[in-house]
C-alpha positions in Angstrom: 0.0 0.0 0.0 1.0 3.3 -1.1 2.1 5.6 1.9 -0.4 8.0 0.8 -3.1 5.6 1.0 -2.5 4.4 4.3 -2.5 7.4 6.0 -5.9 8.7 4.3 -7.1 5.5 5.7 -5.6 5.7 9.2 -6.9 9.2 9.0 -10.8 7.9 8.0 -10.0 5.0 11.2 -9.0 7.5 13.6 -12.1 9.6 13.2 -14.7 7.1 13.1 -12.7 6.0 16.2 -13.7 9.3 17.9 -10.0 10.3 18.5 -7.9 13.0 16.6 -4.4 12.5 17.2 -0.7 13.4 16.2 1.5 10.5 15.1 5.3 9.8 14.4 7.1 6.8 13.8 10.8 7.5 13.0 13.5 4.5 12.4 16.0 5.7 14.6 19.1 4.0 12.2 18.0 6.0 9.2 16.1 8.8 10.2 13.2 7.8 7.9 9.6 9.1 9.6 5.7 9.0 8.7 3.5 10.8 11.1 0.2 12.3 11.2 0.1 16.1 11.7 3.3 15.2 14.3 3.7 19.2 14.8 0.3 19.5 16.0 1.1 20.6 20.0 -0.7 19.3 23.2 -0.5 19.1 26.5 1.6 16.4 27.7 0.3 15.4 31.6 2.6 12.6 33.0 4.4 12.5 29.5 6.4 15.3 31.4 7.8 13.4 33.3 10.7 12.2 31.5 12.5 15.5 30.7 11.9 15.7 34.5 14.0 12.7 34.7 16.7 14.2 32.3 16.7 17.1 34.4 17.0 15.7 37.7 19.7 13.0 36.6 22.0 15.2 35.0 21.7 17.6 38.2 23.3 14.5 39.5 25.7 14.0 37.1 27.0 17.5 38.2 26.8 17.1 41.6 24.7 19.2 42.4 22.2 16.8 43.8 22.7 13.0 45.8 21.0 10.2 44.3 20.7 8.6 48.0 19.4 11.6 49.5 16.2 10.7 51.8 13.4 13.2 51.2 10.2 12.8 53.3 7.5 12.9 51.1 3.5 13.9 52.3 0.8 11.3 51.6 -1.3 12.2 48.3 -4.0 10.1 49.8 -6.1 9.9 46.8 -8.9 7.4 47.0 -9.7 7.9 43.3 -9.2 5.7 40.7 -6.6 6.3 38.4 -3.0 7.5 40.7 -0.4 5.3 41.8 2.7 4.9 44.2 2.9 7.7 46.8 -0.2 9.1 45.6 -2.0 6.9 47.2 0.0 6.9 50.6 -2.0 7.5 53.8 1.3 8.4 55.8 4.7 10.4 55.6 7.3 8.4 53.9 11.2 8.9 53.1 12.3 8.1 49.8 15.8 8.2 48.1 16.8 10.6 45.1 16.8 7.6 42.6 14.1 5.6 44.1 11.9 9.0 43.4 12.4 8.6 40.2 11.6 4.8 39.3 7.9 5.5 41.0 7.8 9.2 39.0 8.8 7.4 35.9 7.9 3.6 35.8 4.7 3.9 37.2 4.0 7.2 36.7 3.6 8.2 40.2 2.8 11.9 40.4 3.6 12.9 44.0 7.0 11.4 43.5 7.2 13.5 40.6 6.0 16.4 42.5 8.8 15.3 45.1 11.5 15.9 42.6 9.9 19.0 40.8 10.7 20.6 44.2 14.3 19.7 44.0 14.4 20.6 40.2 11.3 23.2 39.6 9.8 23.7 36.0 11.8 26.6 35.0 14.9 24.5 35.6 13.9 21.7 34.0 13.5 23.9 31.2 16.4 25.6 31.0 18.3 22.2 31.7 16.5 20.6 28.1 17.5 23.9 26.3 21.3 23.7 27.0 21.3 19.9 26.1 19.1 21.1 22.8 15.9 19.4 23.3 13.4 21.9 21.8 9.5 21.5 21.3 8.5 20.6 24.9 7.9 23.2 27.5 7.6 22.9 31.2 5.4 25.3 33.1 4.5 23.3 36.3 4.8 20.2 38.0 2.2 17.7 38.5 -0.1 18.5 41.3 -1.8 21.4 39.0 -3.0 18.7 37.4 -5.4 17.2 40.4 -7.7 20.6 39.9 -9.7 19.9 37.1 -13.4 19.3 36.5 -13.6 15.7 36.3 -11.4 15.9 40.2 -14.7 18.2 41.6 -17.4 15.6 40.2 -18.9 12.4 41.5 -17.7 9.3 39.2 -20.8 8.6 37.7 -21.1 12.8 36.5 -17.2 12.1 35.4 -18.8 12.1 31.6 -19.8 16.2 32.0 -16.0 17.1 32.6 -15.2 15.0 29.2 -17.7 17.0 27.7 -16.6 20.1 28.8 -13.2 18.8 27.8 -14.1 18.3 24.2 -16.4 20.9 22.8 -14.8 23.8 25.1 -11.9 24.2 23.1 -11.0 27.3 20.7 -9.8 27.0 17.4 -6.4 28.2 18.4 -6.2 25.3 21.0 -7.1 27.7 23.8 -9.1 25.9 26.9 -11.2 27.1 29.7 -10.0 24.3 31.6 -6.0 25.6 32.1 -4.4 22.3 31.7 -5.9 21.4 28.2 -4.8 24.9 27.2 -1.3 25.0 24.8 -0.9 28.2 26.2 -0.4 27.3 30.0 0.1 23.5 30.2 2.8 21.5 29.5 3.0 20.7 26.1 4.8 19.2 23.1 4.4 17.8 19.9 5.0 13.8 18.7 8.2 15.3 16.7 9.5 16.7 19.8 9.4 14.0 21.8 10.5 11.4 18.9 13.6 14.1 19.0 13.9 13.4 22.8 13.4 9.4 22.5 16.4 10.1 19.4 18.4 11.7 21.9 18.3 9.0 24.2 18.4 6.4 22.2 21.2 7.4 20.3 24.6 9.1 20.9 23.8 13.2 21.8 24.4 16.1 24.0 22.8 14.1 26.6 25.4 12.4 29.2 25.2 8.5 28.2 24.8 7.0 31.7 21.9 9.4 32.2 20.4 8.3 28.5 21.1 4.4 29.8 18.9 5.1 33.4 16.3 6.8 31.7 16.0 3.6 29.1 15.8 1.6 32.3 13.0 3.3 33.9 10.8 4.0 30.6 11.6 -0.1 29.9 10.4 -0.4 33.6 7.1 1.2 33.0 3.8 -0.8 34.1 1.2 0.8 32.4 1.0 -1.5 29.2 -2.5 -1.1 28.3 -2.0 0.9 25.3 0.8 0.8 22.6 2.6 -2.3 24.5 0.3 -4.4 23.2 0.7 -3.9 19.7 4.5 -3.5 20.3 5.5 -6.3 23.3 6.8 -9.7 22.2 9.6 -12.5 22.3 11.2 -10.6 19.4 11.1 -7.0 20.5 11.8 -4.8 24.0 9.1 -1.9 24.7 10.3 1.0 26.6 7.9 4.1 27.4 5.7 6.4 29.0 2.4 7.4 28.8 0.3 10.6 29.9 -3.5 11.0 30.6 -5.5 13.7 31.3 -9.4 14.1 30.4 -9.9 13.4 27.1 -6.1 13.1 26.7 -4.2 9.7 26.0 -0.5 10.0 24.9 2.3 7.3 24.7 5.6 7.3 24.0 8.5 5.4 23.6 10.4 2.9 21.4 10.3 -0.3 20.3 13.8 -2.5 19.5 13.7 -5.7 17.4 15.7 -8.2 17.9 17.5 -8.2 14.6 18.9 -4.8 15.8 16.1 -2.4 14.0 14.5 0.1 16.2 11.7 2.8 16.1 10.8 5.5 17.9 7.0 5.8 18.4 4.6 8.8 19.4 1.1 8.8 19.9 -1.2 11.9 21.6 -4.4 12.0 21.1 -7.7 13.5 22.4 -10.8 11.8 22.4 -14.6 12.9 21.2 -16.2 10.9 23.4 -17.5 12.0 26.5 -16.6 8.4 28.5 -13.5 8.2 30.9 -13.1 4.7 30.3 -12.2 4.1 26.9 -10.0 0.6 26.3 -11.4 0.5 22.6 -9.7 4.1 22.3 -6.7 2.7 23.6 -6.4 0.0 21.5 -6.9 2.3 18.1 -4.0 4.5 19.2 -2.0 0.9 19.0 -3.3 0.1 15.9 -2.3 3.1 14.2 1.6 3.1 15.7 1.9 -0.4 14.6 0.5 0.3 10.9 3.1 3.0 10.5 5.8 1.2 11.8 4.6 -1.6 9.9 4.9 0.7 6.5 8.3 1.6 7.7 9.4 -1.5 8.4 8.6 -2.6 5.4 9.9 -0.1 3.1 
């Protein structure tokens, strides 16, 4: 199939699907890509939290901060469905540096992340990706603005009002009532961008190569395998990743290595038209769509 072909019918799949999204697929030997609209920007949710772990490793790299250092970290004590690790503490707990970062990262724990945005605020972890020259994502807060949204000050079973809000309350410059879904004030990127991250780490960069090594190890780590892993996981390949979720919002990211030595980066974000918060047959389009690419690629 021509690659014009496939990605009018990907296109055609994706909205019947109820999801828009932004795709790239990029073999990271030969630099050969196909996307859909991959410099359309989002907001990123818990996708942030790997430059926070470029950030916070190359801090250690410099010295500047201890990878055993104990920090005593508050309870999130969230009952809701949905958070993980610390989040879901109901008492004070001390955590090391480096241990911060496998919950923050491998199972996307977002009061460790918060833990380590302290240490390492937004602004830094900025100004940390644009001297290593990793352009295209920008971080404007940490994690626990995130907890404040509509669906957060509703009763579950009114949950599908917030992804209504979510959906038809955006402007046609991406603007959002709701702050976090707004490009403007959330933490966003674009699929390029963060392919350009997962190329940096990946493969040899400005970025220090033990730090590119720990961050492979904790995205290879991560436990939240419902929605690209599926289509990507076997006896033949390794899947490393993250994902992010917010609302309507379902990103993943991360590559996928072959065991004859091929591998491709992979990015999926995407924001759903329906109003439901569960949504596994959403999840499982997003896979179906990376693998067809990479599939063209592979191929090619």
């Amino acid at each position: 199939m021509s690659e014009d072909r496939l990605l009018r019918e990907l296109r055609a799949t994706l909205r019947d699907g109820g999801l828009r999204g932004s795709f790239l697929v990029r073999d990271l030997a030969t630099g050969d890509e196909l996307g859909i609209d991959p410099d359309l920007e989002f907001p990123i949710a818990s996708l942030v939290k790997i430059p926070l772990a470029i950030a916070t490793l190359e801090r250690v790299r410099r010295g500047e901060l201890d990878p055993a250092r104990q920090i005593e970290v508050a309870p999130g004590r969230v009952a809701a469905p949905g958070p993980t690790g610390l989040s879901r503490f109901r008492h004070p707990a001390r955590m090391a540096v480096d241990d911060l970062l496998y919950l923050g990262v491998s199972i996307s724990d977002s009061t460790s992340a918060d833990a380590l945005f302290a240490l390492t605020p937004p602004a830094e972890v900025a100004r940390i990706l644009d001297e290593l020259g990793l352009d295209g994502v920008f971080v404007r807060h940490p994690m626990g603005d995130l907890e404040d949204t509509p669906v957060d000050r509703l009763h579950p079973a009114d949950a599908h009002l917030a992804h209504s809000l979510a959906i038809g309350a955006s402007t046609s410059g991406r603007g959002h009532p709701v702050w976090q879904l707004d490009i403007a004030r959330a933490n966003t990127g674009t699929a390029r961008a963060f392919t350009e991250l997962l190329q940096a780490l990946w493969t040899p960069s400005a970025i220090d190569p033990g730090i590119a090594t720990r961050v492979r190890e904790l995205m290879g780590a991560n436990l939240l395998r419902q929605r690209l892993a599926p289509d990507f996981s076997s006896d033949a390949t390794v899947w490393s990743s993250k994902t992010g979720t917010l609302l309507n919002l379902r990103h993943e990211t991360g590559v996928v290595e072959h065991a004859d030595g091929q591998a491709f980066a992979v990015t999926a974000l995407t924001e759903s038209q329906v109003p439901a918060g569960r949504q596994p047959e959403a999840e499982a389009l997003m896979g179906q769509v990376a693998r067809a690419l990479r599939d063209q690629l592979r191929q090619g």
